[in-house]
C-alpha positions as CSV (number, residue, x, y, z in Angstrom):
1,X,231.2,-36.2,-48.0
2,X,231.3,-33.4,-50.7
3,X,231.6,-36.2,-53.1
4,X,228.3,-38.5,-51.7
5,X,226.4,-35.0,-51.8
6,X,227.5,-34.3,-55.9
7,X,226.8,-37.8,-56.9
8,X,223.4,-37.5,-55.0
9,X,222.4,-34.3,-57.0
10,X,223.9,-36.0,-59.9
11,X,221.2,-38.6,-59.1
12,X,218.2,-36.2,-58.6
13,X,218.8,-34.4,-61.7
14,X,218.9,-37.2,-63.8
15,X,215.3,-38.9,-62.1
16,X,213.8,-35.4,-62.9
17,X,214.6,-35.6,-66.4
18,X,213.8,-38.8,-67.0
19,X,210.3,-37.9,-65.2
20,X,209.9,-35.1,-67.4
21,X,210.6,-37.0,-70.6
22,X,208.0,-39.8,-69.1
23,X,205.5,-37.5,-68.3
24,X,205.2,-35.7,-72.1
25,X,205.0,-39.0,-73.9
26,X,202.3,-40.0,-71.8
27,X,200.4,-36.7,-71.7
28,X,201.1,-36.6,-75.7
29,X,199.8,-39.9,-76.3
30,X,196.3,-38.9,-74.5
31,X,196.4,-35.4,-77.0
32,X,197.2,-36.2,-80.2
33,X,194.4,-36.2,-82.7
34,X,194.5,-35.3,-86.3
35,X,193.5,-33.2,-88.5
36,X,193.7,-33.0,-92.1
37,X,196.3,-35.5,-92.2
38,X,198.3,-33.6,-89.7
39,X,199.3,-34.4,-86.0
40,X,198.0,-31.8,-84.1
41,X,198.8,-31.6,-79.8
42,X,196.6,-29.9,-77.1
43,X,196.8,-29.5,-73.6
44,X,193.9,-28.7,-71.5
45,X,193.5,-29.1,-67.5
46,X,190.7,-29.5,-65.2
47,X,191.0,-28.8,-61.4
48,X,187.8,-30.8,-61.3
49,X,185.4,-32.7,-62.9
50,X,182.7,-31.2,-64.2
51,X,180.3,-30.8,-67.4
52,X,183.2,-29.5,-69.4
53,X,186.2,-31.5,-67.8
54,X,188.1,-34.3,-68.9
55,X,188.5,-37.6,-66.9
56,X,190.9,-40.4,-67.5
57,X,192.6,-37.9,-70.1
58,X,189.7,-37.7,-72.4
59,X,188.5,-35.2,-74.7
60,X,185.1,-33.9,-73.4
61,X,182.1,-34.8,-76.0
62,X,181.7,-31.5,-77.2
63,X,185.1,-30.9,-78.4
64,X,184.8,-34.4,-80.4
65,X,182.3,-32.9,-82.0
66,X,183.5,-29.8,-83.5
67,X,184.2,-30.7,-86.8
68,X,187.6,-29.6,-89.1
69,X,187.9,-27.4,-91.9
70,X,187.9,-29.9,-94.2
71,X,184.7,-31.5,-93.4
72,X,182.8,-28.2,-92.6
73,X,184.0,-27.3,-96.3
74,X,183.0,-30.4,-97.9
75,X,179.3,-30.0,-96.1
76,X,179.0,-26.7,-97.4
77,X,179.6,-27.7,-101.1
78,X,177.3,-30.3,-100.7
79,X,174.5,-27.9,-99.5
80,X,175.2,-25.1,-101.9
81,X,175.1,-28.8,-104.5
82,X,171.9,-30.3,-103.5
83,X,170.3,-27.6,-101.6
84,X,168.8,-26.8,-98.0
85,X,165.8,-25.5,-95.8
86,X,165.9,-22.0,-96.3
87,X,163.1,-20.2,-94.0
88,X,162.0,-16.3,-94.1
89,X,159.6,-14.3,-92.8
90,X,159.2,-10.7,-95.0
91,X,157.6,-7.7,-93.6
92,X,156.8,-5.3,-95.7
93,X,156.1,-1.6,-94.4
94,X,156.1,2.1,-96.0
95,X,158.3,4.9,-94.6
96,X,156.6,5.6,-91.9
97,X,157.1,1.9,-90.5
98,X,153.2,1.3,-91.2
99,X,152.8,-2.7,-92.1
100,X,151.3,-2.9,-95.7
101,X,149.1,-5.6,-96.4
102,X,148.0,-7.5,-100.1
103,X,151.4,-6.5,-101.3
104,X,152.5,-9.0,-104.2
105,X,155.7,-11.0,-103.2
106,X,157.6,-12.6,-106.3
107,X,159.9,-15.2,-104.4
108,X,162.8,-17.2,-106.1
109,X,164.9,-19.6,-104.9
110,X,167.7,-21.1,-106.3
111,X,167.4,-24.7,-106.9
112,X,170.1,-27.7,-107.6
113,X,170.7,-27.6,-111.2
114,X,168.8,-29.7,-113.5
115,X,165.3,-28.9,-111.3
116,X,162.4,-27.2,-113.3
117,X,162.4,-23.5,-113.6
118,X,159.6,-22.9,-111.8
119,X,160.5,-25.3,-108.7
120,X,161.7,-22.6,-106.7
121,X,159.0,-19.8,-107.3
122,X,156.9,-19.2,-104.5
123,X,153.8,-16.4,-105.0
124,X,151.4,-14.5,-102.7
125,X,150.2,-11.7,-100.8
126,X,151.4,-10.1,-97.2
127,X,148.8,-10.3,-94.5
128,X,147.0,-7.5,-92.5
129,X,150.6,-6.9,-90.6
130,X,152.3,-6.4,-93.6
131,X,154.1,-10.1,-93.4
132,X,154.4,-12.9,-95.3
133,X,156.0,-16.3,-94.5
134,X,158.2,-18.6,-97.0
135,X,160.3,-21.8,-96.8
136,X,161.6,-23.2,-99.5
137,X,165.0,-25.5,-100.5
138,X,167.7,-23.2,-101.7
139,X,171.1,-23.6,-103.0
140,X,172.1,-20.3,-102.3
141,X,169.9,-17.5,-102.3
142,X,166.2,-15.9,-101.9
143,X,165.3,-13.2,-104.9
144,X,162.3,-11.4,-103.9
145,X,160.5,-8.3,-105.9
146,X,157.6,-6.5,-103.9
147,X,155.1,-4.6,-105.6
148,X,151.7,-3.0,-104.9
149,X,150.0,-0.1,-106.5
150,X,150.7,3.1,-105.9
151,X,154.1,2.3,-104.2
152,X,157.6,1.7,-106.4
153,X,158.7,-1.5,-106.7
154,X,161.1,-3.3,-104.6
155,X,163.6,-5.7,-105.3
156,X,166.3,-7.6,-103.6
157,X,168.5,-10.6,-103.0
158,X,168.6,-12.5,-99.6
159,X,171.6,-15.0,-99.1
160,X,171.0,-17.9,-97.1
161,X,174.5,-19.6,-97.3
162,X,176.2,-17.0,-96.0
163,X,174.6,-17.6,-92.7
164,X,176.3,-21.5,-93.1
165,X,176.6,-23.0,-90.0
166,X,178.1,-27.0,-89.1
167,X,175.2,-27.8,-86.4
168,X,172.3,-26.7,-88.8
169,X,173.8,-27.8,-92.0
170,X,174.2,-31.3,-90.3
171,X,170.1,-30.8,-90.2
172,X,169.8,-30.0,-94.1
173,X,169.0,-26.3,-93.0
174,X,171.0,-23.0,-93.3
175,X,169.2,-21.2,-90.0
176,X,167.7,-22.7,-86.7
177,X,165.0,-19.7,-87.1
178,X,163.7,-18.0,-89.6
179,X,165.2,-14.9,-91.2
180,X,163.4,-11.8,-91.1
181,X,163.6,-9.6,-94.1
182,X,162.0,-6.3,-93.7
183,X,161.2,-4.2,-96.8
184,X,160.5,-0.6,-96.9
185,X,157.9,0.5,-100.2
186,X,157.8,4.0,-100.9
187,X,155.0,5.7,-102.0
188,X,154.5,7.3,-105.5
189,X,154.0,11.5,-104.8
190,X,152.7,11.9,-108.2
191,X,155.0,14.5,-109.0
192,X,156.3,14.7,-112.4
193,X,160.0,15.4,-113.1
194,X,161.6,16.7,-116.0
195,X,164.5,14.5,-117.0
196,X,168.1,15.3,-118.9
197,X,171.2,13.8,-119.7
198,X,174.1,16.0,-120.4
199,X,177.8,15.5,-121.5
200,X,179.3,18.7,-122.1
201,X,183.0,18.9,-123.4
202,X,185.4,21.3,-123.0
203,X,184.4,23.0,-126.7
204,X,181.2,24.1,-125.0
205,X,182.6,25.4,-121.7
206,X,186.3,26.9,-120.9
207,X,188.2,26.0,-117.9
208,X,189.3,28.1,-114.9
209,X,186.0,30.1,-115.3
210,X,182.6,29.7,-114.3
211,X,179.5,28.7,-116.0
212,X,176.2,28.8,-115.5
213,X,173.5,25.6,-116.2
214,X,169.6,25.8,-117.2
215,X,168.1,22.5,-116.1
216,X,164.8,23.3,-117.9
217,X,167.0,23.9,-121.4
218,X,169.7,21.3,-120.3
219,X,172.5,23.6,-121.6
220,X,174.8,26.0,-120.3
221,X,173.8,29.8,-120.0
222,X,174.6,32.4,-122.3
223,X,177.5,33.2,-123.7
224,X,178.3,29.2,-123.7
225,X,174.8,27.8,-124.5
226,X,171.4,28.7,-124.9
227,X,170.1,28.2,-121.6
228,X,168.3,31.5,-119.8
229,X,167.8,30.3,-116.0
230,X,170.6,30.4,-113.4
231,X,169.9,27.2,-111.9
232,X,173.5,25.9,-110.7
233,X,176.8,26.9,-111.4
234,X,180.4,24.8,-112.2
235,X,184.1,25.4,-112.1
236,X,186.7,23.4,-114.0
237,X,190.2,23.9,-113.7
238,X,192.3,20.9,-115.2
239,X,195.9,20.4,-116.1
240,X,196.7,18.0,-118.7
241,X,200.7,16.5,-119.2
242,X,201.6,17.7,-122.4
243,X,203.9,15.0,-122.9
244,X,201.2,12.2,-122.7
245,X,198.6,14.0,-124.2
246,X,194.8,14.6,-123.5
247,X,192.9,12.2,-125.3
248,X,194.9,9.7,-122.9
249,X,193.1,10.6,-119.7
250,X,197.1,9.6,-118.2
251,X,198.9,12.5,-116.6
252,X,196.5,14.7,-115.4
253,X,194.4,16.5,-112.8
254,X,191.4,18.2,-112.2
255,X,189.6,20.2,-109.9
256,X,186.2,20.5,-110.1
257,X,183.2,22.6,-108.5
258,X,179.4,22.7,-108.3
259,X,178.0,25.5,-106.7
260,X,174.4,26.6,-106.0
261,X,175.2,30.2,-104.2
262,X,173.5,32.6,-103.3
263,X,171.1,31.2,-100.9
264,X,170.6,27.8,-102.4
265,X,172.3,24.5,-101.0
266,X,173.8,20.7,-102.0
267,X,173.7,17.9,-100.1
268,X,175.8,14.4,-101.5
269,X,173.7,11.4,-100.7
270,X,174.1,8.0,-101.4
271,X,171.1,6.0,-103.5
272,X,168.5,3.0,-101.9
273,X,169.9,-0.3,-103.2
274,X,166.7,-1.7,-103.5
275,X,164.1,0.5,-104.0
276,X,163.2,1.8,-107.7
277,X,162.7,5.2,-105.9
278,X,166.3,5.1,-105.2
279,X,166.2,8.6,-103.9
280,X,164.9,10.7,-100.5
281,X,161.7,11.5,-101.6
282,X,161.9,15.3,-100.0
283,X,164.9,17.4,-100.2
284,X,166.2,18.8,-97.4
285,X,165.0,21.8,-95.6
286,X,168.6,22.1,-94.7
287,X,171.3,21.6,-97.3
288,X,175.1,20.6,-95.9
289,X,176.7,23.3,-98.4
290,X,176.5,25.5,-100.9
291,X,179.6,24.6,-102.3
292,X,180.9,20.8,-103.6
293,X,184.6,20.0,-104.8
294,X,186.0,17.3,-106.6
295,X,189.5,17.1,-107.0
296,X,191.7,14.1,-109.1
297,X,195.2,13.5,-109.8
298,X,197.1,10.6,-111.2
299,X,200.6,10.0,-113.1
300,X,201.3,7.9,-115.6
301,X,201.2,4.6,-112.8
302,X,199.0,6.1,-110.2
303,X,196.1,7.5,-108.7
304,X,196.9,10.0,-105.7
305,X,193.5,12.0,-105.5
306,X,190.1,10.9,-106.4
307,X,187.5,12.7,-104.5
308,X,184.5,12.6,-107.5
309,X,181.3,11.0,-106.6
310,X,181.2,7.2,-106.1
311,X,179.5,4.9,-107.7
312,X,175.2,5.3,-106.2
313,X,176.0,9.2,-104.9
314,X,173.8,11.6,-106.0
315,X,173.8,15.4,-105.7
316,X,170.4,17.0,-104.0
317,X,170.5,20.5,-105.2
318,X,168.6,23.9,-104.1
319,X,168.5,26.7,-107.4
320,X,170.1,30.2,-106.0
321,X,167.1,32.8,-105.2
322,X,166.7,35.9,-104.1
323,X,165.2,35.5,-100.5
324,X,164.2,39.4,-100.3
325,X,162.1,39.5,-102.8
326,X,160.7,36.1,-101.8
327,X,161.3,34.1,-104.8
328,X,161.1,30.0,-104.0
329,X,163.4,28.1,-105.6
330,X,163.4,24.9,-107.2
331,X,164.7,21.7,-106.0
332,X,166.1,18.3,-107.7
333,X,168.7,15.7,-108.4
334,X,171.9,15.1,-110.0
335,X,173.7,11.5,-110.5
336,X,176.0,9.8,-113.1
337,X,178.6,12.8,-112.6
338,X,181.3,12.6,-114.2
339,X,184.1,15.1,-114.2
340,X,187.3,15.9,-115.9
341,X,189.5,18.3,-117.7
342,X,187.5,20.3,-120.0
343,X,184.4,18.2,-119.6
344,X,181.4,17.1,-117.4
345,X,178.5,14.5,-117.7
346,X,176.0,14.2,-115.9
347,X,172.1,13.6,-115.2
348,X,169.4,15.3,-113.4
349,X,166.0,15.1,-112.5
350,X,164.0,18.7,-111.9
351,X,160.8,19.5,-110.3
352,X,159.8,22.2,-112.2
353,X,157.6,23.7,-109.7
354,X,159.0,26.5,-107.1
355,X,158.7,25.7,-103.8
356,X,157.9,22.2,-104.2
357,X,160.1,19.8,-102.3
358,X,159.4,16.9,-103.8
359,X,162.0,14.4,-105.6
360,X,160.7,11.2,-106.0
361,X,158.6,11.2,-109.3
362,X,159.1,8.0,-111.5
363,X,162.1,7.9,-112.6
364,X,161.4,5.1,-115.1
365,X,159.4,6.5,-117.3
366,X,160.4,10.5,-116.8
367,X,160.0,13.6,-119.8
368,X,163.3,13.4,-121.3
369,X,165.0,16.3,-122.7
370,X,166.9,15.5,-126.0
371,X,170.0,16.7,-126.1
């Protein structure tokens, strides 16, 4: 008995396997696709059948359709080759969000190579609600450059391929819809700057003591320049290695300080991309500090600190006053800082009037002090 019993279990067992080995080639043969060259398996189930389920072990039309890497790749190059419908709609407004009409819009697109030049230019004005339509072949990318008097030009790339898709590029397009750009023009105040550039080394300025800056004379205060207005202050204290040497700029660090006390403020912004107004055209009526460090350190391999500005941070500044006696003070800019050791560069932009608020003269064309 115990024996019929093993031999029948003996039996089972090896029906289930050989069932189990049956069942995976068939289910394997119904799966296998490939892809780039490779054999690639997937199971899927469906309780029942329905828009998305498979019958008969078939792959439901949808999933046929999705294309591979390879071939989405290969219709992209073409595209960014030959070119494709590229729609937008721009809207220009000011920075109030009111639509401005008859501004001048200076499209490009870029165009398969070997087209002429001026295949891809498109011209006009925006309507009454500030918007102007464009569609246009593109290999790449829309350039645009706004302008209308009295506001600062705007100028800007729009990239079409990056909004690549398989379905519309199978079409000749990059986007089902259009894109919609919107462009802010700010308006010219009127106000005139005065302009500087400074770089001051450590010759004109001694560490681990501060000093006091004259925007209007764009030099340092007496003793350590000729400048007569407290208009900001600065600390350097930096530690060169000795061993490596100065000049290097290897094996040092530096901690540096702008300060605008007593009673005035700085604020660190980051500049408008497009706009050739690239600052806030007010300063603001309250200023984040009144104190702004900068430390860096690195070895010989190595940075571990670096706290300066970044690249397209500027420095709004309020000049110190004395609030009893109901002086106003003067308000402006600071970019390009540089800071090390022993020396600072920088450039500004002043509004020489107290009181006045205002920072977004023209920055193009500005009274430059020669220093």
């Amino acid at each position: 008995m115990k024996f019929k019993l093993r031999q029948l279990g003996i039996t089972m067992t090896v029906l289930g396997m050989a069932l189990l080995v049956v069942s995976f080639f068939f289910v394997t043969e119904e799966s296998v696709f490939s892809r780039n060259g490779k054999s690639h398996v997937d199971f899927w189930h469906s309780p029942e059948p329905g828009p998305c389920s498979t019958q008969g072990g078939m792959l439901p039309e949808s999933f046929n359709n999705k294309p591979d890497r390879e071939k989405s790749r290969q219709l992209r190059f073409e595209l960014e080759r030959d070119g494709a419908w590229a729609e937008v709609i721009i809207r220009v407004c000011d920075r109030f969000g009111h639509p401005v009409p008859d501004a001048e819009i200076h499209l490009y697109f870029n165009v398969k190579e070997g087209s002429p030049e001026q295949e891809g230019i498109l011209e006009g004005k925006t309507d009454k609600d500030g918007r102007f339509p464009a569609k246009h072949k593109t290999t790449y990318a829309c350039h645009w450059r706004i302008q209308k008097e009295g506001y600062y030009e705007s100028r800007g790339i729009l990239p079409f391929s990056n909004h690549f898709s398989w379905d519309e590029g199978r079409k000749g397009r990059w986007t089902a819809e259009p894109l919609l750009l919107e462009v802010v023009l700010d308006e010219k105040s009127g106000v005139e700057l005065l302009h500087g550039m400074r770089y001051l080394n450590n010759l004109e300025f001694p560490t681990n003591t501060w000093v006091w800056f004259d925007f209007e004379a764009g030099d340092c205060v007496e003793p350590y320049g000729k400048g007569k207005n407290r208009h900001i202050s600065f600390y350097s204290e930096g530690l060169a290695d000795p061993r490596i040497g100065f000049r290097s700029g290897i094996g040092w660090t530096n901690y540096f300080v702008f300060s605008a006390s007593p009673n005035g403020g700085l604020s660190l912004l980051q500049e408008k991309k497009t706009s050739f107004m690239p600052f806030c055209h007010e300063a603001p009526e309250v200023f984040d500090t009144q104190k702004l460090e900068f430390t860096y350190a690195r070895s010989r391999r190595e940075i571990f600190i670096d706290s300066k500005p970044k690249e397209g941070q500027y420095i709004v500044f309020q000049t110190p006053h004395d609030v009893s006696s109901g002086q106003e003070p003067h308000y402006g800019v600071m970019r390009s800082i540089e800071c090390w050791p022993g020396g600072l560069r920088m450039e500004w932009f002043f509004n020489k009037t107290p009181g006045d608020r205002r920072i977004d003269g023209d920055i193009s064309s500005p009274r430059t002090i020669d220093r």
